[in-house]
N, C-alpha and C positions, 0 to 999 in steps of 0.2 A: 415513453415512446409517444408521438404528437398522432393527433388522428387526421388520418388522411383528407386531403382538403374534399373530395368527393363525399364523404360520409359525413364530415360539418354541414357541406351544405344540405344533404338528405336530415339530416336532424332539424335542419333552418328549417329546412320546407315541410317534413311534420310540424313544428310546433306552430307553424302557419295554417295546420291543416285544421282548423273549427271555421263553421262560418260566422260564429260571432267575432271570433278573433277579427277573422277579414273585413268583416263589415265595421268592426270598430275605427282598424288601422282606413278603412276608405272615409269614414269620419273625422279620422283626427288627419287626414291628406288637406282637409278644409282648413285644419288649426286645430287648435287646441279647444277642447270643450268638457265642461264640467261631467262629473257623473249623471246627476241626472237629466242631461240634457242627453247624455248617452242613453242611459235608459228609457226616456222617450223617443228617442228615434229607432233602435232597436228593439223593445218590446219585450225585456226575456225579463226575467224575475234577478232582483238584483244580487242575489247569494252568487246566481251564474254568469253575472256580468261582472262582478270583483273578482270572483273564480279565475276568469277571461283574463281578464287585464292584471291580476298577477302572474298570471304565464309569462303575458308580453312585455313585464315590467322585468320580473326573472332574467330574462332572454335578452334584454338592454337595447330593444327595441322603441319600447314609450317611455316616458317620464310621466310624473307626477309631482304637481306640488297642493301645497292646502294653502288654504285664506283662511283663517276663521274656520267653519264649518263644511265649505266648501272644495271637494278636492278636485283639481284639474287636470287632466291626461295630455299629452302632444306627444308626435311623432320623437324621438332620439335625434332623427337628420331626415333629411330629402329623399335619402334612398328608400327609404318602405316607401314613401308615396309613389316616386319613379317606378318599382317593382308593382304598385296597383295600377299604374296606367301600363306600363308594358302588360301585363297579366289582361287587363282588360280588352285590349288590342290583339295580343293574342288569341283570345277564344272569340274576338269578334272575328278575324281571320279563317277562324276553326268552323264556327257558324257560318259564315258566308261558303263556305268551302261545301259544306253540308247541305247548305241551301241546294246551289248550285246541283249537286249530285240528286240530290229529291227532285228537282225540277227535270234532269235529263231520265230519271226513272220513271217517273210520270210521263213523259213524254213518248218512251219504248214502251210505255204499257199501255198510251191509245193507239199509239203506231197497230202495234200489236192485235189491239183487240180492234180497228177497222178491218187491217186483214182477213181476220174469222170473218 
């Protein structure tokens, strides 16, 4: 029995859920780049950054090839990067939105406290 398209993509989007994963996949949106040029832009220790990136390799999201000594990651296609700028636009929206609300809150709360 095939799993319902709703519950794939819930699985998409946990195995999406690390912030390393994210922040690697908004790396490799640049192009492709070696490990340790991942690891210095991210910062984590590298047992949890290969950890990372065989998730997303699993999942057939990156690729990987080696040169020599050198191994290099890139996105699978266009779409994980399109899914990081929609995502990012989204909770710019979310924020803006929130702003917005703090600022009219603040506002009823000097309104408010001249009254007194």
């Amino acid at each position: 029995m095939a799993v319902p398209l709703y519950q794939a993509k819930a699985e998409f989007f946990r195995m999406l859920g690390h912030p390393v994963r994210i922040r690697v996949l908004e790396l490799l949106g640049e192009g492709p780049k070696p490990v340790r040029e991942l690891l210095a832009d991210i910062g984590v220790e590298a047992s949890s950054l290969s950890q990372q990136l065989a998730v997303l390799r699993r999942a057939g999201i990156v690729t990987s090839a080696r040169e020599g000594s050198t191994v290099t990651y890139a996105l699978a296609g266009p779409d994980v990067a399109d899914l990081m700028r929609a995502a990012r636009r989204i909770l710019t929206e979310m924020l803006a939105g929130q702003a917005e609300l703090l600022d009219e809150l603040r506002e009823t709360d000097t309104a408010a406290a001249a009254e007194a």
